[in-house]
C-alpha positions as CSV (number, residue, x, y, z in Angstrom):
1,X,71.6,132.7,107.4
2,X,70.0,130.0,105.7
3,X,70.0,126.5,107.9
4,X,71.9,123.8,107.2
5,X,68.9,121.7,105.6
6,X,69.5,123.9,102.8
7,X,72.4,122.3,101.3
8,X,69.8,119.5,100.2
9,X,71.8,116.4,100.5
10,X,71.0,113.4,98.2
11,X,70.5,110.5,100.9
12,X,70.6,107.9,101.5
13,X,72.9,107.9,98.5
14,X,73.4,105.1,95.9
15,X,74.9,101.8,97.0
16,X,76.0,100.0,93.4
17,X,77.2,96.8,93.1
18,X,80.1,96.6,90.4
19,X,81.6,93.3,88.6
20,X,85.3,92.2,89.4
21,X,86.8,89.4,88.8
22,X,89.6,90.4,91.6
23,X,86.5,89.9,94.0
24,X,83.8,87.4,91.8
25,X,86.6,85.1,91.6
26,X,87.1,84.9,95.3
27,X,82.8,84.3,95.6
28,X,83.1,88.3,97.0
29,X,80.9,91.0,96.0
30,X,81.9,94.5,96.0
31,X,79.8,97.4,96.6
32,X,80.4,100.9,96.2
33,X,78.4,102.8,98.5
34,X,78.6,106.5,96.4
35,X,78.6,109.0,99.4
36,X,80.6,111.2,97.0
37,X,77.3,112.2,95.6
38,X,75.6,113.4,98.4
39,X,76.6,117.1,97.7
40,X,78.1,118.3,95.0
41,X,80.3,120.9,97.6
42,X,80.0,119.0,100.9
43,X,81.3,115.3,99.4
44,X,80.9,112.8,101.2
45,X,81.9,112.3,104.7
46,X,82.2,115.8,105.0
47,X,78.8,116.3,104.6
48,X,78.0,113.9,107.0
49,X,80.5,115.2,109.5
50,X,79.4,119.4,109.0
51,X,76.0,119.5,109.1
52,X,75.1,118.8,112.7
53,X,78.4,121.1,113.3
54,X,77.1,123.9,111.1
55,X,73.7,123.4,113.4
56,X,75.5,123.3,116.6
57,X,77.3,126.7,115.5
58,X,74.2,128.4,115.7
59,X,75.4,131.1,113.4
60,X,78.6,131.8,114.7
61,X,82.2,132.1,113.0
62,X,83.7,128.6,112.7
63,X,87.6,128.1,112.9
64,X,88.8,125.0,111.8
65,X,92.0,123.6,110.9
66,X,94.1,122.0,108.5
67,X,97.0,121.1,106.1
68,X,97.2,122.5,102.8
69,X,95.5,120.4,100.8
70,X,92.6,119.9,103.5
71,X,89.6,118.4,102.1
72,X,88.4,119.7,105.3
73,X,89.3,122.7,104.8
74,X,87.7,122.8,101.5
75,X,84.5,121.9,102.8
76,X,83.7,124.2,105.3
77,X,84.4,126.7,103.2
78,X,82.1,125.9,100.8
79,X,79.2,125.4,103.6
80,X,80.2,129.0,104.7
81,X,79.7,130.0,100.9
82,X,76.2,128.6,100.9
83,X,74.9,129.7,104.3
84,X,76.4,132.7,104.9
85,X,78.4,131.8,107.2
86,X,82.2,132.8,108.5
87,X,85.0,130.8,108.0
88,X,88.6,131.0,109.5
89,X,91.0,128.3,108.2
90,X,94.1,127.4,110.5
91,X,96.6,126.6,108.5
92,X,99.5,124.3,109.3
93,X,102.9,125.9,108.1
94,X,103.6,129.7,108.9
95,X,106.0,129.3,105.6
96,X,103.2,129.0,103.2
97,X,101.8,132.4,103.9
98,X,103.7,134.1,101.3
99,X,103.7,131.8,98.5
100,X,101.0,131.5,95.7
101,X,98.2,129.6,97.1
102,X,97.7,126.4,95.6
103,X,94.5,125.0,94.3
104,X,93.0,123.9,97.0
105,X,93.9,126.9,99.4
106,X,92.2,129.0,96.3
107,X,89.4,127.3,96.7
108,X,88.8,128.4,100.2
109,X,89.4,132.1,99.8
110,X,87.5,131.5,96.4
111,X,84.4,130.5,98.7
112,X,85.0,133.7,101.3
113,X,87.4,131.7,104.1
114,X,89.6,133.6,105.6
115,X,93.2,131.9,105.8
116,X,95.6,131.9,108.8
117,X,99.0,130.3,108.5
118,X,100.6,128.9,111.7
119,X,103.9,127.3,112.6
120,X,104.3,123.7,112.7
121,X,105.2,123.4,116.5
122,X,102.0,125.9,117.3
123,X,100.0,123.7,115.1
124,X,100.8,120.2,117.1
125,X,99.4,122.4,120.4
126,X,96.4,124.2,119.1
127,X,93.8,122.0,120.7
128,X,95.7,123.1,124.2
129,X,93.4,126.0,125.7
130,X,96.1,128.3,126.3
131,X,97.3,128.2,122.4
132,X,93.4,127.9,121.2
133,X,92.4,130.9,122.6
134,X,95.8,132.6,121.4
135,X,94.7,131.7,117.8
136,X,91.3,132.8,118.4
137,X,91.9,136.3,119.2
138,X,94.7,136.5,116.7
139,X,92.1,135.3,114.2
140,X,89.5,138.4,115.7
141,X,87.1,135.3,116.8
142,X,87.4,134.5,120.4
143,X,83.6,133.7,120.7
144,X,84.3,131.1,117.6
145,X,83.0,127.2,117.1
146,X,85.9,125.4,116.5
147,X,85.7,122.4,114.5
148,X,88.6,119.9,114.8
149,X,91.5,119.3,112.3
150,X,89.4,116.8,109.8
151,X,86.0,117.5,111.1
152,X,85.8,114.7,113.9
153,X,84.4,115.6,117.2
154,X,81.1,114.1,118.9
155,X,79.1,115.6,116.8
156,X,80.0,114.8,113.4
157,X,80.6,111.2,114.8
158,X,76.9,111.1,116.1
159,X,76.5,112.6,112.3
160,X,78.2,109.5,110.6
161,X,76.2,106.9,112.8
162,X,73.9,107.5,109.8
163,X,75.6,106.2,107.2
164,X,75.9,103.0,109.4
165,X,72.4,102.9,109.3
166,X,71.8,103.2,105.7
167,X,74.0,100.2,105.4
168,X,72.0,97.9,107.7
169,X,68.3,99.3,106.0
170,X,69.1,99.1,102.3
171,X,68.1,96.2,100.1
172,X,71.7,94.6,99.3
173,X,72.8,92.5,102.4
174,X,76.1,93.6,104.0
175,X,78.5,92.2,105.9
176,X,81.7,94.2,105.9
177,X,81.6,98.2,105.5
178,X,85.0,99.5,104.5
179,X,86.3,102.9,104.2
180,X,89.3,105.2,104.2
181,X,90.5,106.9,107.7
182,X,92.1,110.0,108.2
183,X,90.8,111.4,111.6
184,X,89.0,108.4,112.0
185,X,85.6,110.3,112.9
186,X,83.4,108.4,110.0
187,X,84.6,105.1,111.1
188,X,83.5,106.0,114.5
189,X,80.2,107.1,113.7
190,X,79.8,104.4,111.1
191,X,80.2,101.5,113.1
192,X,78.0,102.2,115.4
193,X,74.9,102.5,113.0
194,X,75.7,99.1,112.1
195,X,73.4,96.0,112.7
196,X,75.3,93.7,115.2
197,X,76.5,91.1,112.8
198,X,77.7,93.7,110.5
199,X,80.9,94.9,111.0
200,X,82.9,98.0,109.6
201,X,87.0,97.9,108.3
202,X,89.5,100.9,108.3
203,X,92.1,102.0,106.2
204,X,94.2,105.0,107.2
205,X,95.8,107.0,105.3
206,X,98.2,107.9,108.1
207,X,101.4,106.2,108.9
208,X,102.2,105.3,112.6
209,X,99.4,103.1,114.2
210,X,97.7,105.3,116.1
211,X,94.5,105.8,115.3
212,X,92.1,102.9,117.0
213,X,92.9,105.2,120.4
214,X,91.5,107.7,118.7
215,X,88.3,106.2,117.3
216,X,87.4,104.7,120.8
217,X,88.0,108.3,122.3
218,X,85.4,109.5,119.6
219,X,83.1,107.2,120.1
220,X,83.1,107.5,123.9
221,X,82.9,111.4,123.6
222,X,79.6,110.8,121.5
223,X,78.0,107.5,122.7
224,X,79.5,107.1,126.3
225,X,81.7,103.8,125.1
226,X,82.8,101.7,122.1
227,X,80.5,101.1,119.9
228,X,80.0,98.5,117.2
229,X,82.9,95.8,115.6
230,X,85.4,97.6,113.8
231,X,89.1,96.9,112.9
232,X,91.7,98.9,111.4
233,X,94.3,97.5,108.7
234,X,97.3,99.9,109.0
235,X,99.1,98.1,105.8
236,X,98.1,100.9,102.7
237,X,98.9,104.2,103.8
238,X,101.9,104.1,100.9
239,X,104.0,106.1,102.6
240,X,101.9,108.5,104.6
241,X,98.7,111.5,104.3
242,X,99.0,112.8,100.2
243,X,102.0,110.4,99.3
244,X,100.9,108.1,96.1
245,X,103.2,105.8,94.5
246,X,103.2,105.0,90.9
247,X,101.5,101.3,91.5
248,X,99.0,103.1,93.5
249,X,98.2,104.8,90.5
250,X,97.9,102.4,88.0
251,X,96.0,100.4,90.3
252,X,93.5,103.9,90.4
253,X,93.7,104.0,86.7
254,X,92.7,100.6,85.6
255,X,89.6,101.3,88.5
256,X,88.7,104.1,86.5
257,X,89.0,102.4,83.5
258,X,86.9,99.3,84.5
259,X,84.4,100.9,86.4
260,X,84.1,104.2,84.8
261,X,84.2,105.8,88.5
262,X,86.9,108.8,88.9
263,X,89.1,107.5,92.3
264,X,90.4,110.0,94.7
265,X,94.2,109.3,95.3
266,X,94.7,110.3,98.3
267,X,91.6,108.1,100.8
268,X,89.4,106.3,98.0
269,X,92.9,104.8,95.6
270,X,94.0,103.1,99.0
271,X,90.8,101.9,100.3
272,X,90.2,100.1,96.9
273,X,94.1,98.6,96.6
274,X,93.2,97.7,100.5
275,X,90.2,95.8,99.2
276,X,91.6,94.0,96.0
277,X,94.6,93.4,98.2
278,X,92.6,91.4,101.3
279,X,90.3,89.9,99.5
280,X,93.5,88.3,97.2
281,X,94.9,86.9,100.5
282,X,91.7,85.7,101.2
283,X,90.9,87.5,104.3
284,X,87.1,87.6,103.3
285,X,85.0,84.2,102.9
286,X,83.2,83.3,100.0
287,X,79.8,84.6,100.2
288,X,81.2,87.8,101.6
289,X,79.8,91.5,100.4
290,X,81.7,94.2,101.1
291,X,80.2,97.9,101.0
292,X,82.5,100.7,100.0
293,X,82.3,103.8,101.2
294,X,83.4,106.4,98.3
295,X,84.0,109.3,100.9
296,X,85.2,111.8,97.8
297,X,85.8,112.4,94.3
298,X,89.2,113.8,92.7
299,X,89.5,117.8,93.0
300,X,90.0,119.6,90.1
């Protein structure tokens, strides 16, 4: 197996400042910092978040986990394709199994993952040890590294702190970095590169509030305690993970169409309607800059 520095990220990667009057004319600049072309496999985040896991694994099969349309999942397949390596994806819903794969389920076996449906209810319980090491043997991997649903764990937060950095070092001054959440593991990691009077927004993508427990359980798994200023806006998840509605879409559209950048729906459509939408009630100051983070690009 290759290592992991063979997947030859572009970093730090571009931070591009565009024009929009929904910003300009509140005296706020936008920046789009383009992690979606670090890799053209790993985008992203997930780049970010796999490669010190893909180190750590040292080789061995990784088992993951993930919905159906997983970026995730998605990801670590491809890194398997490229290095060599094993993959087992967990998937939630045993009643998917025997239907046509859709695209992005193709895409993993495509890339050599091996897929392995669950039941809902097992699914909520698979980071209890009993249930994990059920899966693992049913799986053939009991010796596996497991990477958590999304990617997030100490080590892909330590991976993230990174970007952070970036953010503090590169020419354009910036005071607010904002991205997308979904496990919340790049906000975690993020916030903590960050200078001290920087500070870093989140927008989940996930209905129901929970997720600042979560980032400070990340970030005292990898640093020991909180870390950085960060806030979470729970307003924009329209309706929950992979729901869109049809003014989220025009909204994506006329980005597109303005700024000649293709928006993901699902993360990047909501963390830009977040941003337009804030900045309209005027929760950012004149003078404000705002960095953000383009974690992925639509899949085709």
């Amino acid at each position: 197996m290759t290592g992991p520095d063979t997947l030859a990220p572009r970093l730090p990667s571009p931070l591009r400042e565009v024009s929009d009057e929904r910003f300009t004319g509140r005296g706020v600049r936008l920046l789009l910092k383009r992690d979606d072309l670090i890799h053209p496999d790993l985008v992203g985040n997930k780049w970010r978040k796999l490669a010190p896991n893909l180190e750590a694994a040292a080789g061995r099969t990784i088992v993951t986990f993930g919905g159906a349309y997983s970026n995730h999942l998605r990801a670590t397949a491809a890194a398997g394709r490229l290095l060599g390596l094993d993959t087992v994806g967990v998937v939630r819903g045993q009643e998917l199994a025997d239907r046509p794969r859709n695209p992005s389920l193709a895409r993993c076996e495509a890339d050599g993952m091996r897929l392995h449906f669950i039941d809902r209810s097992t699914y909520r319980r698979k980071a209890e040890a009993g249930t994990l090491d059920t899966i693992l043997r049913s799986v053939d991997a009991p010796d596996a590294y497991v990477v958590p649903e999304g990617g997030s764990n100490a080590e892909a937060v330590r991976g993230c702190q990174a970007l952070g950095r970036e953010l503090r070092g590169q020419d354009a001054r910036v005071d607010v970095v904002a991205l997308a959440c979904g496990t919340g593991g790049t906000l975690a990691g993020t916030a903590a590169g960050l200078a001290p009077d920087q500070r870093a927004l989140g927008i989940p993508v996930l209905k129901g509030g929970f997720l600042a427990t979560g980032i400070q359980a990340l970030q005292e798994r990898a640093f020991g305690a909180r870390r950085g200023t960060w806030s979470l806006d729970d307003r924009f998840h329209f309706g929950g993970y992979a729901r869109t509605t049809k003014e989220l879409d025009a909204f994506a559209e006329d980005f597109e169409d303005r700024h000649g950048l293709p928006v993901e729906r699902l993360y990047v459509a909501k963390l830009l309607y977040a941003l337009a939408a804030l900045t309209d009630e005027g929760a950012f100051p004149p003078g404000t800059t705002i960095a953000a983070v383009i974690t992925g690009r639509p899949f085709c």
